[in-house]
C-alpha positions in Angstrom: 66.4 27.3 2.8 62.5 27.1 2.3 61.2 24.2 -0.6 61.3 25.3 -4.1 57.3 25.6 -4.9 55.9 22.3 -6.4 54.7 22.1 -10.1 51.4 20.6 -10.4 50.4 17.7 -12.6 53.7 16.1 -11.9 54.6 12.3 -10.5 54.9 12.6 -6.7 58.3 11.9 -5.1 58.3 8.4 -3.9 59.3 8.7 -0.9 56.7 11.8 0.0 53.5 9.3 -0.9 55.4 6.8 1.0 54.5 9.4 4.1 51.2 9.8 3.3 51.0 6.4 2.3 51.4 5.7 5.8 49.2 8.2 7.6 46.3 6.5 5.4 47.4 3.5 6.7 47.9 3.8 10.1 44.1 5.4 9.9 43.1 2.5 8.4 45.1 -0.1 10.9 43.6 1.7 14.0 40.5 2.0 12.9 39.4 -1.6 11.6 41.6 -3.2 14.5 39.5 -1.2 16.9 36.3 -2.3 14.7 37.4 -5.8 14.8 37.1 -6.1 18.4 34.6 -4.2 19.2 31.6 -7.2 19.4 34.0 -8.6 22.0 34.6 -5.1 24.5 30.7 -4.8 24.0 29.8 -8.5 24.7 32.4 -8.5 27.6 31.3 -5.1 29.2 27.6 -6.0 28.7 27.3 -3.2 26.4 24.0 -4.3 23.7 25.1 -4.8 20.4 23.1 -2.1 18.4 24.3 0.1 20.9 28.1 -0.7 20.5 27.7 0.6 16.4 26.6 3.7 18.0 29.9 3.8 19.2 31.3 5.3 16.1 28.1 7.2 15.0 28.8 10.5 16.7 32.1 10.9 15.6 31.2 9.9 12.2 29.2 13.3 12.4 31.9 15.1 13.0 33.7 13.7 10.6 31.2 14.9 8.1 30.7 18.9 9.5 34.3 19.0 9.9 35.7 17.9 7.1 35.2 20.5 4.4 35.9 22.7 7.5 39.8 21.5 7.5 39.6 21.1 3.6 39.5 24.9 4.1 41.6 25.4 6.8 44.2 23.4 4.5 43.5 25.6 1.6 44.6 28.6 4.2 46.9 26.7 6.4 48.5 24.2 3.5 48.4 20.4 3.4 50.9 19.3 6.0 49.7 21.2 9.3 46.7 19.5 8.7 47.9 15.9 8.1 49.5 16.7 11.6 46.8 17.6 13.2 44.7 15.3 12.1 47.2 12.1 13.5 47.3 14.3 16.4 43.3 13.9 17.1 43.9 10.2 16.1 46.3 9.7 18.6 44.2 11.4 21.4 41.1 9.7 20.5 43.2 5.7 20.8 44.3 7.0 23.8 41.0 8.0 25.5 39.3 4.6 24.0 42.0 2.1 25.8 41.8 4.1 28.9 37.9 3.8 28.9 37.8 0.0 27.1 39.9 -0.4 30.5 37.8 0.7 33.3 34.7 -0.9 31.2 37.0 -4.3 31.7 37.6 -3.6 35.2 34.1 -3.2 36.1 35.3 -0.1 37.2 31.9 1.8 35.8 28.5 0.2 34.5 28.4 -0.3 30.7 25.8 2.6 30.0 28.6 4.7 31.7 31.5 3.0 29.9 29.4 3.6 26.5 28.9 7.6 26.8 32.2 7.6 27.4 33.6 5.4 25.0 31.2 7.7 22.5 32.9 11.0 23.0 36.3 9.0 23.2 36.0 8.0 19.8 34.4 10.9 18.6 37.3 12.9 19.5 38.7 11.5 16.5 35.6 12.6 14.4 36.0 16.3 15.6 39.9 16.0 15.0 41.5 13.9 13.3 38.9 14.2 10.2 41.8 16.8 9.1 44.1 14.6 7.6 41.7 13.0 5.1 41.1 15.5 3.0 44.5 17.8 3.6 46.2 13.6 2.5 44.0 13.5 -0.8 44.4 17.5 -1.7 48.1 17.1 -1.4 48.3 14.1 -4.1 45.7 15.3 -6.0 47.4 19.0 -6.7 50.8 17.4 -7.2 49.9 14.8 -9.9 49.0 14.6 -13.7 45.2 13.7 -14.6 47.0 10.3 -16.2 48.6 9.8 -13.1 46.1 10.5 -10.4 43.3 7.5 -10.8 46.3 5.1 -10.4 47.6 7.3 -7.0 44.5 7.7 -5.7 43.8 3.6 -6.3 47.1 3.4 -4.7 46.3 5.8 -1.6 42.8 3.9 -1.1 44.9 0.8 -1.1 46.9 2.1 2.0 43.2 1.7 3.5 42.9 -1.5 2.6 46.1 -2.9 3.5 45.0 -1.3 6.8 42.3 -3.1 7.1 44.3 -6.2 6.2 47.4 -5.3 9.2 44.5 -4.1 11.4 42.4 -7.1 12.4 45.5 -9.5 12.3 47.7 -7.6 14.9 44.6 -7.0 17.3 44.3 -9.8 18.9 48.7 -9.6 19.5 48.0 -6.6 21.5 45.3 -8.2 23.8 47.6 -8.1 26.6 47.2 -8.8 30.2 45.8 -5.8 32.5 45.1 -4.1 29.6 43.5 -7.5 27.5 40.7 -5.5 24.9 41.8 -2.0 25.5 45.6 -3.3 24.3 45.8 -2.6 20.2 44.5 1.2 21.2 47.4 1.9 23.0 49.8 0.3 20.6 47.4 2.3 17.5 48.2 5.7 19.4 52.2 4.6 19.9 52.6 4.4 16.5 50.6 7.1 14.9 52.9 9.0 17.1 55.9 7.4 15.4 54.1 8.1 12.1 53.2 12.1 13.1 57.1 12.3 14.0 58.2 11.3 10.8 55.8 13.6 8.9 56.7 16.6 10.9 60.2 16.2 9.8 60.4 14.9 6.4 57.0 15.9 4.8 57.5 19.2 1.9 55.3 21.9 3.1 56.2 23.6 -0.4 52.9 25.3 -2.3 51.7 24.2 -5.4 51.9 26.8 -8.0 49.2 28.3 -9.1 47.8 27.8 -12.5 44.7 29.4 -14.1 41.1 27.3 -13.0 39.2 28.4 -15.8 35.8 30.5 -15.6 32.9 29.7 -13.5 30.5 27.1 -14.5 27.0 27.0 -14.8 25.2 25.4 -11.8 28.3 25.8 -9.7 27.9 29.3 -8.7 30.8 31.4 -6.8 31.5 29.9 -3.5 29.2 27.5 -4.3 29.0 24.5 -1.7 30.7 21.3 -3.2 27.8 19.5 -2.0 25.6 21.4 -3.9 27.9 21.6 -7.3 26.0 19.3 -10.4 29.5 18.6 -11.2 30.0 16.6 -7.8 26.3 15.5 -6.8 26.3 12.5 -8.7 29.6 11.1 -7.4 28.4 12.2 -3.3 25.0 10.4 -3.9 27.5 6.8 -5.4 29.9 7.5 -2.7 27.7 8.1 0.4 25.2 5.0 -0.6 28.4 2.5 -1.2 30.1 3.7 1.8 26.6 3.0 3.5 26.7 -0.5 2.5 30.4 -1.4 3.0 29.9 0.2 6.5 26.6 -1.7 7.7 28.0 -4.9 6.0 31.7 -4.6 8.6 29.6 -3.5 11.0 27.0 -6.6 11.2 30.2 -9.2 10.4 31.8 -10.1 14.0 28.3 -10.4 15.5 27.3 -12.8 12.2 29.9 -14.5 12.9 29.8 -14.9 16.9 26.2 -16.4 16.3 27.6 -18.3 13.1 30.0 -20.5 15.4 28.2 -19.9 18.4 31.6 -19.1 20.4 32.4 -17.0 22.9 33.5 -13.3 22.3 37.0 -14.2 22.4 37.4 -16.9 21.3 35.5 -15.6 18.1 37.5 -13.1 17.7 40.5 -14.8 15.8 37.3 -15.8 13.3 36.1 -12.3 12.5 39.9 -11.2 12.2 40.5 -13.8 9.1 37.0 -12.6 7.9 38.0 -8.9 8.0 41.6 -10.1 6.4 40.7 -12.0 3.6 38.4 -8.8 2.6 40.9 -6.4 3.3 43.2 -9.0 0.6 40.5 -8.8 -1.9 40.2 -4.8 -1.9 43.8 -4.5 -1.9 43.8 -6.9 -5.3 41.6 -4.5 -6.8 43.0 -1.2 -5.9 46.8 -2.7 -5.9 46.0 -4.9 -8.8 42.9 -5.2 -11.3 43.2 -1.6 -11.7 46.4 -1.2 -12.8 46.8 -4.3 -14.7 43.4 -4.0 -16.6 44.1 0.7 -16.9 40.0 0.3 -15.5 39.1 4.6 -15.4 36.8 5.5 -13.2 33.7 5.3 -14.6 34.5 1.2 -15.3 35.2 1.1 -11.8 32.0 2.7 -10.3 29.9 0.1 -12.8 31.6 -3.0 -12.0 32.3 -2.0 -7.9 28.6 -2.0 -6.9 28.2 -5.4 -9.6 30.0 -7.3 -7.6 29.2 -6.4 -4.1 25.6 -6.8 -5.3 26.1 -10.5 -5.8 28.4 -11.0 -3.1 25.9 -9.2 -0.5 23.4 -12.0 -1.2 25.7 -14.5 -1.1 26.6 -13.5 2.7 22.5 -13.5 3.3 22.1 -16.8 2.5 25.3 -17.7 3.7 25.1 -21.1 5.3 28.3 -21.7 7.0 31.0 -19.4 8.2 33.3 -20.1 4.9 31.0 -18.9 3.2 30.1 -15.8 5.0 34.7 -15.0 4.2 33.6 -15.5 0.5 30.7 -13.2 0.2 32.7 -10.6 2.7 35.7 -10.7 0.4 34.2 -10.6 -2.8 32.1 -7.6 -1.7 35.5 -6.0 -0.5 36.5 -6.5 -4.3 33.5 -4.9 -5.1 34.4 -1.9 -2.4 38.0 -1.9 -3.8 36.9 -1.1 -7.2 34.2 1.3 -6.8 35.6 3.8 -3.8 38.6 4.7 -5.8 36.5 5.2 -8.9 34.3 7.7 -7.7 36.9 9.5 -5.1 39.0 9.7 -8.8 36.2 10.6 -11.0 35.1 13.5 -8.6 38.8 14.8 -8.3 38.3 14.8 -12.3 35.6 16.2 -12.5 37.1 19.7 -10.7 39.2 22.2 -11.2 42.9 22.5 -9.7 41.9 24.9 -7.7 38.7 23.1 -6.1 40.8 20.0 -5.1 40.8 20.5 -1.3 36.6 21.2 -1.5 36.3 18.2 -3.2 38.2 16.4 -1.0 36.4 17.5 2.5 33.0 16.7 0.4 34.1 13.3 -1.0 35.4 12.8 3.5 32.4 13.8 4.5 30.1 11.5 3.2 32.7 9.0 3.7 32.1 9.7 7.4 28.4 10.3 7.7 27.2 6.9 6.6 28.8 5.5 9.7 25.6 7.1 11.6 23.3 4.5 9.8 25.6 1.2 10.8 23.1 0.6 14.6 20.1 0.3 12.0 22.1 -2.1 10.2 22.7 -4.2 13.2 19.6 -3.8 14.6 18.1 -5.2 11.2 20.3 -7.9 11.8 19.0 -9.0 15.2 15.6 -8.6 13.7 16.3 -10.5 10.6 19.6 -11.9 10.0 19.5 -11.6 6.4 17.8 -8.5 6.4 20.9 -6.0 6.2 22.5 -7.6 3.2 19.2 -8.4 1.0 19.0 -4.5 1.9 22.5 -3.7 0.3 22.1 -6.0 -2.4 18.7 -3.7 -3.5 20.7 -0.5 -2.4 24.1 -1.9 -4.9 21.5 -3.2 -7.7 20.1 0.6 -8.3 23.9 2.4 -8.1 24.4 -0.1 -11.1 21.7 1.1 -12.8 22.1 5.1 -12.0 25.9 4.8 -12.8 25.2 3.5 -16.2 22.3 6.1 -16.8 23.6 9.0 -14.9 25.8 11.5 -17.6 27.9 12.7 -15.0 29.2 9.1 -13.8 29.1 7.5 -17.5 31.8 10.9 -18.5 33.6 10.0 -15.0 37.5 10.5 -16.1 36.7 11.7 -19.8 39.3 14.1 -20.8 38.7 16.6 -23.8 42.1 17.6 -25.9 44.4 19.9 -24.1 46.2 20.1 -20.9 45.0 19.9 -17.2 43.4 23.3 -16.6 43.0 24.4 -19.9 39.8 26.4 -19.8 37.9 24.8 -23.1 39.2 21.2 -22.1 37.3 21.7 -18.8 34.2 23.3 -20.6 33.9 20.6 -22.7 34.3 18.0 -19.7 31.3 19.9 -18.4 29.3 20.5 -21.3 28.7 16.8 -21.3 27.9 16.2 -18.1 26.1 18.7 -16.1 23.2 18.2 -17.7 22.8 15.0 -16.1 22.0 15.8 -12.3 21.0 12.9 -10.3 
């Protein structure tokens, strides 16, 4: 017997965000374990720093053309086969990277070699497995109250930062011999296929009802790229800039801190995994935490987000001692925790029922595409060490000033009288903010 439709602007069965609680997760887990040893493979394999950045660049291209491609597909195709396919391409794409990682290890290929292909190994995952992002965040978005979605969506960011917290500290378990580096990628791909098992047969499939979106708006235009929409600009321009600056800041931190204690690759590795937890810790307070305990909407969120990793980001500059580099990395993750739910929840908002999965691919895609800028991060830092972080600092200064000038950001979660897709509730959301561009 097929599942009753769902009713939107409900509470989410527990133990169906449990699932996708756990795809985020696992995402999460294989992808900052895999960041977290990377300055080792490439100092090991001889591969040059800048160049071992690169290493997610291409994929984080894909990632960004193909995500509001499977936000579509998921409108066509629903939610769940794209969740599934998605951990599929994630599974493939942990696979190819330890069998690569390997032969790099092996001297079995010279490291130019062993970087092209470690490129389109990873970016397998870019071209694939950037379906579950946005399929994950359409499905709780459509199944969830306006009241009740800043707190899920906090709560589904926080599966990313619990990620990051398993990630870097089971690593360095999985550095096994024969295998040594190339180790946690074959463990990553063994569970996401644990985790793509247990979707397949316990994740509802059941469509959403459909409710009425209102009329067209101004400035959105029918079939109007999100990208384009006034509604959404102003949250894509916050999101892609602080994702820009979380991403060259993790990027720079094991080769900071290699150079900080002046170890060996491996030895420095068990450093830079502490590092990477105590962060992960911090973001999780926020998202798990400050946000629920203080009811912070999204718009508080975006302000006080970039605040704090503004400060923290010149702390790590100047940072004269490893300890302190964990304090100015984990207070900036605070900063991160807060201000990536608020504007992934503000955006979702901002939309229409019926617009959730377009917002979702956009909000993914410029999730993604700032991961092309992280080798000119790194490469900043070889020139200058401090020269990365006094960049974000100036970068998270001026996304303090735009969200508390910018309409659209300071109305970010305002809700006129009436119920969720009540045509002059939305109107009046609108009427407030789309005058404010960017």
């Amino acid at each position: 017997m097929p599942d009753a439709p769902a009713t939107p602007g409900k509470k989410l069965d527990p133990k169906v965000f449990g699932l996708l609680f756990a795809v985020s997760v696992m995402v999460a887990v294989g992808n900052t374990g895999m960041q977290s040893i990377l300055p080792a493979i490439g100092r090991e394999i001889g591969i040059p720093d800048t160049l071992v950045a690169a290493i997610f660049s291409l994929s984080a291209l894909l990632w960004a053309v193909m995500s509001p491609v499977w936000a579509r597909q998921s409108d066509i195709r629903g939610r769940k086969p794209l969740i599934l396919l998605g951990m599929a391409g994630f599974i493939i794409s942990m696979t190819l990277c330890g069998l690569v990682v390997t032969a790099g290890l092996h001297k079995l290929a010279g490291p130019m070699v062993i970087f092209v292909f470690f490129l389109f190994a990873r970016a397998t995952f870019g071209l694939i497995g950037s379906a579950s992002n946005p399929a994950t965040q359409a499905y709780v978005a459509e199944r969830t109250s306006r009241e009740e979605r800043t707190a899920q969506m906090a709560t589904l960011a926080g599966a990313f930062g619990l990620g990051t917290i398993v990630g870097p500290a089971i690593a360095p378990l999985f550095v096994l011999p024969v295998v040594t580096l190339a180790g946690p990628m074959f463990s990553f791909a063994a569970a996401a296929a644990v985790i793509l098992v247990l979707v397949y047969r316990y994740l509802p499939d059941n469509p959403v009802v459909a409710q009425r979106d209102g009329r067209r708006f101004a400035g959105a235009g029918r079939g109007a790229a999100m990208w384009k929409d006034p509604r959404l600009v102003p949250f894509l321009v916050y999101g892609f800039l602080v994702a820009t600056c979380q991403t060259g800041q993790q990027q720079t931190l094991g080769f900071m801190i290699i150079d900080q204690l002046k170890l060996p690759p491996l030895q420095a590795q068990g450093y830079t995994a502490v590092a990477m937890m105590a962060g992960a810790v911090a973001g999780l307070l926020a998202q798990w935490g400050l946000i629920r305990m203080f009811q912070m909407g999204p718009a508080t969120l975006m302000r006080w987000g970039v605040g704090l990793a503004c400060v923290a980001n010149l702390l790590t500059a100047f940072a004269p001692d490893y300890w302190t580099v964990v304090v100015g990395f984990s207070l900036a993750c605070l900063g991160y925790g807060f201000a990536r739910p608020g504007f992934t929840a503000g955006a979702s908002l901002t939309v229409t029922m019926g617009e959730q999965a377009k917002a979702a691919g956009a909000i993914a895609m410029v999730n993604g595409i700032n991961v092309i800028l992280a080798p000119g991060f790194v490469w900043l830092y070889e020139t200058v060490k401090p020269a990365p972080f006094i960049l974000n600092a100036v970068i998270l200064g001026g996304l303090l000033v735009y969200a508390l000038k910018n309409r659209v950001l300071r109305a970010a979660g305002d809700k006129a009288e009436g119920e969720e897709g009540d045509e002059e509730a939305t109107i009046a959301i609108l009427e407030r903010t789309d005058e404010g561009g960017v």
